[in-house]
N, C-alpha and C positions, 0 to 999 in steps of 0.2 A: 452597214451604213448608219448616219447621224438620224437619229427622230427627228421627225417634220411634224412640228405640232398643229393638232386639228384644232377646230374650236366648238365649244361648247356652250350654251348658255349657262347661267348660274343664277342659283338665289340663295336666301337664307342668312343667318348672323352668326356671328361668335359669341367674342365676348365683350364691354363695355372697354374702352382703353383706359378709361379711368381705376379699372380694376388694376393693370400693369404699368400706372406713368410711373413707379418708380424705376422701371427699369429704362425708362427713355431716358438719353442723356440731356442734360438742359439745353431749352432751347429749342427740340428737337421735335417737334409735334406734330400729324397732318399734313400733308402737301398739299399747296395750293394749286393743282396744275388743272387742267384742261383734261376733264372726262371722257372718255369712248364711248359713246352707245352702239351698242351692236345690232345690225339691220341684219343678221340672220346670213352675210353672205361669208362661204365660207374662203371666198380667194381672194378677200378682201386681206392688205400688206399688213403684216404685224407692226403694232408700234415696236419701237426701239431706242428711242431718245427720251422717253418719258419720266426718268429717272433720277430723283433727288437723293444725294449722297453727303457725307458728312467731309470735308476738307480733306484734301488727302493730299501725296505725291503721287504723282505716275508711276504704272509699274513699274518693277527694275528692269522688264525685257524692253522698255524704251526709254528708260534713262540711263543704259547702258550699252549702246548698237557695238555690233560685232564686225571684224573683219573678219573674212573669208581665208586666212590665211592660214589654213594647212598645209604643213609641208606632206609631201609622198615619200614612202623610204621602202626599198624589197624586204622581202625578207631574209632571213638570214642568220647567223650565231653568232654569239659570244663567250668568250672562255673570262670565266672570273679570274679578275686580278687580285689583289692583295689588297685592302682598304675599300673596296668595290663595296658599293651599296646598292641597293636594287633601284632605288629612284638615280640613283648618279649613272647609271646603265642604262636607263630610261632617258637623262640626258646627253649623255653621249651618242644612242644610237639614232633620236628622233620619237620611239614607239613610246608608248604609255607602259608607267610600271606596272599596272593592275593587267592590262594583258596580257605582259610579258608573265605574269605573276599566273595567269591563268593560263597560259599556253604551255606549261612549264609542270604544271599542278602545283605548286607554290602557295601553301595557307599562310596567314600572318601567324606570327609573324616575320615573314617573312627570310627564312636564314637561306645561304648561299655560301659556298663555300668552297675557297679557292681551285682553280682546274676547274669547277663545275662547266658543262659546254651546254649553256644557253639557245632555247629557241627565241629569235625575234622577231614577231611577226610583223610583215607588213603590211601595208594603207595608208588612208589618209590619217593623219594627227593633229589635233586643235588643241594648241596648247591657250590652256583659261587662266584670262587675266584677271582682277580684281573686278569684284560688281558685276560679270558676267552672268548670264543665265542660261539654263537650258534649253527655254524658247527663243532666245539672241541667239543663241547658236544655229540651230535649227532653222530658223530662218535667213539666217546669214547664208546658209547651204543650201538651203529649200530642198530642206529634204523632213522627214518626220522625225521627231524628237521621241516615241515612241522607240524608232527603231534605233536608236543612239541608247536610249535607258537598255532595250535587252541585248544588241552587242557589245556592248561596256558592263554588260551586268552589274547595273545600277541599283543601290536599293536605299530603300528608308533609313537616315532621312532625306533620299537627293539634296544634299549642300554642294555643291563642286568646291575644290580646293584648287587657289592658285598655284600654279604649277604644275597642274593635273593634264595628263592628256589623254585625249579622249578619241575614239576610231570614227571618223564619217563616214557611213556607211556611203555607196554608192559610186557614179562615176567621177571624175576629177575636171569633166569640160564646166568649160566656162558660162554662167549664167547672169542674163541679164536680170535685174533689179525687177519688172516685170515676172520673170519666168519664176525666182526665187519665192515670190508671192503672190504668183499661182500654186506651186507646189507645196506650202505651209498654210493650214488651217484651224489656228485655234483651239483645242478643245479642252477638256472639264481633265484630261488625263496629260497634256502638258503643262497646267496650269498648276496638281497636285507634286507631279515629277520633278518637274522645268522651272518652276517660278521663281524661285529662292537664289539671291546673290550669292555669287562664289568668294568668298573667305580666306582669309592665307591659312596653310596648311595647319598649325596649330590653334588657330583660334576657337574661342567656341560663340555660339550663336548667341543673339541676345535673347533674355528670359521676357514672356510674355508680360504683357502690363493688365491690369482689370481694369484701365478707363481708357475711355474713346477720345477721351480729350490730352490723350497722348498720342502722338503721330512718329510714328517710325519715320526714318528715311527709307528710300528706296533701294541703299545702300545695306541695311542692315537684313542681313536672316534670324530667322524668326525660330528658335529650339520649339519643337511642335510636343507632344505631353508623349510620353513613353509607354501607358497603360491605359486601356479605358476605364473610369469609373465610371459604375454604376449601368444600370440599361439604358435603353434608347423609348422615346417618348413620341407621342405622335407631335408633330412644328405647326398642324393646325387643325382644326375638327369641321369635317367638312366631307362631301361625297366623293370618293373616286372613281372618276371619268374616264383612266385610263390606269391598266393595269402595266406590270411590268411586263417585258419579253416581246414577241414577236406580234407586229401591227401588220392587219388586211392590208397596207400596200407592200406587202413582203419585207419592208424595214423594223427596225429593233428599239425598241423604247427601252434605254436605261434607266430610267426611273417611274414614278409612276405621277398622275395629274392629280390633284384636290379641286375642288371646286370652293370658291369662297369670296367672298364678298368683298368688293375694296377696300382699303384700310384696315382690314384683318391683321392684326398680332401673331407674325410668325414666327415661332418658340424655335431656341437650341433642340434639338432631338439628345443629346448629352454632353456634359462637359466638355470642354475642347478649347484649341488654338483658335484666330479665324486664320485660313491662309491667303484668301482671297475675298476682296471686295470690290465689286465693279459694272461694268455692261459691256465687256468686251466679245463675249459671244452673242451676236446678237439675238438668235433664235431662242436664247436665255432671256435677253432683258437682261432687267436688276437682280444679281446676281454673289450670292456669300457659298462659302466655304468654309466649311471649320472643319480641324482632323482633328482627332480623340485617344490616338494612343491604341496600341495593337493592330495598328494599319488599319484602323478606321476613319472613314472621312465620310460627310453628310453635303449635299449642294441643296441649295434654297433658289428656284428660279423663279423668274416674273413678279422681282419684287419693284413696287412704286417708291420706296422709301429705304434706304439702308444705313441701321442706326449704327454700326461698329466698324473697328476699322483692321486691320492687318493687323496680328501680332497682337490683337486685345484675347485676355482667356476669356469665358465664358461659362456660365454656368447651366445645367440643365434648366429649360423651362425660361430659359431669360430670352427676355423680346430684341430679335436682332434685326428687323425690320418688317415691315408694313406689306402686306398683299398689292398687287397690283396687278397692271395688264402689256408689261413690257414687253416685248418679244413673242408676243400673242394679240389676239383681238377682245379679249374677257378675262376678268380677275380669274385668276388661280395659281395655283402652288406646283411646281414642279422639284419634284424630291426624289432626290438620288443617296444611296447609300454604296458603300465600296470598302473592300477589305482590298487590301494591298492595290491593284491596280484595277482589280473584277469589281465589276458591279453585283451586284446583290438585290435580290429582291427585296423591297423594303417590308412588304406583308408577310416577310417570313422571318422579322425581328422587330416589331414593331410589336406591342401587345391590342391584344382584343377589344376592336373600341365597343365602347359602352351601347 
């Protein structure tokens, strides 16, 4: 199950902002918003809207709604004809090539070769059209975008290609709009998989920017860095409250809390893309993302202020937004680290704080 964040009190300082405006973008300084004081109760409702952000567009998963339109196909064979390609076999039959490609043991690239007698499997198939996503889809089904990434055996860098089709898991009745969004719920793992527009089959993704005062569309995907350099850094210096792994109400903490003081400077942990900037989770608050290359990606929650934008790089130790109290009742830091899709403990790549 999801963490339910407790709360804690906090005190203590960092570091002067003065010391880091050069990495605020202009302009960009201190929110002016409305404080929390905390009376100590702890079922007292998490803020969630408290959250100053730099201009943006809407994600792509809602500036690109999906129809539900999969078709159903049995299963069943195919004998290669003469000119047959594996995607033209894919269109003809209805199924996605990469399954037919995996039901078959078929590695790229790809060869086939006439007489050959084809498995085709059946299910449902969503064929993706431009600027689609993997959470547009997923919610389009209401079904979990998780279980789409491991029955399509999805991998880095989840981009979908137009043209592509893809198995929906699950049954094929009819659901109302209602039902679909009760059974899809947001999280930090469809957000890293799912986020990113789908692309015509040859294109390639656009190359990160290093200013915030360039704004993607929602249209564009983002090529996210191939390697990590360098190690990982602590995002802020402060007491941890909450460890990784398993919390007394039997649920599971993937990251782990800081404690820190409003308007705290929360640092890159290291180099990286951002892929996400937002408050769409609510129990997050203000909320960034940046992946790093070698299947690393870092989350920044219950931020008050967020200075960068999707598709900006980043550099180790650069200020990408402010502490805050969103999605919680009291400043602090909620930090996740993740190789491929696992979370990771961050105290066991993090070095020895001082």
């Amino acid at each position: 199950m999801r963490e339910k964040h407790k709360r804690i009190a906090v005190g203590g300082a960092f570091a002067a902002l003065t010391l880091l405006g050069g990495c605020i973008p202009p302009g960009a300084g201190p929110p002016t918003r409305p404080r929390t004081v905390y009376t100590g109760d702890p079922t007292a409702a998490p803020r969630r809207d408290d959250v100053a952000a730099l201009p943006a567009p809407p994600p792509a998963w809602e500036a690109r709604p999906v129809t539900a339109d999969a078709r159903t196909i049995p299963g069943s064979t195919y004998i290669v004809e003469r000119g047959d390609t594996l995607r033209g076999i894919a269109n003809k039959t209805g199924a996605g090539s990469e399954a037919i490609a995996r039901a078959n043991g078929l590695a790229p690239p790809y060869v086939i070769q006439i007489g050959q007698r084809l498995t085709i499997p059946g299910g449902r198939y969503h064929l993706v059209r431009a600027g689609e996503t993997g959470i547009a889809i997923a919610r389009a089904y209401g079904v979990d975008w998780g279980r789409v990434v491991t029955e399509n055996d999805l991998a880095e860098p989840y981009i979908l290609r137009v043209g592509q089709r893809i198995l929906i898991p699950g049954d094929a009745r009819p659901m109302t709009i209602e039902e679909r969004a009760a059974a899809f719920r947001l999280d930090i793992d469809d957000i890293v998989t799912g986020g990113q527009p789908a692309i015509a089959e040859r294109a390639r993704p656009t190359r990160p920017t290093a200013s915030s005062a360039r704004v993607l569309p929602s249209t564009a995907a983002v090529a996210p860095p191939t390697t990590l350099t360098g190690g990982f850094q602590w995002p802020v210096r402060g007491e941890v409250i909450r460890k990784f792994g398993p919390v007394a109400s039997g649920e599971r903490s993937d990251g782990i809390k800081i404690a820190v003081p409003l308007d705290t400077p929360i640092l890159a942990a290291a180099d990286g893309t951002v892929a996400y900037v937002g408050s769409e989770i609510p129990s997050l608050g203000g909320l960034v993302i940046i992946q790093h290359g070698s299947g690393w990606t870092t989350v920044y929650g219950h931020a008050g202020q967020l200075l960068v934008q999707r598709g900006q790089s980043v550099k180790r130790g650069q200020m990408i937004a402010l502490s805050g109290d969103s999605g919680t009742n009291r400043p602090e830091l909620h930090f996740e680290m993740r190789q491929g899709r696992t979370p990771v403990d961050p105290l066991t790549r993090l070095p020895a704080r001082p």
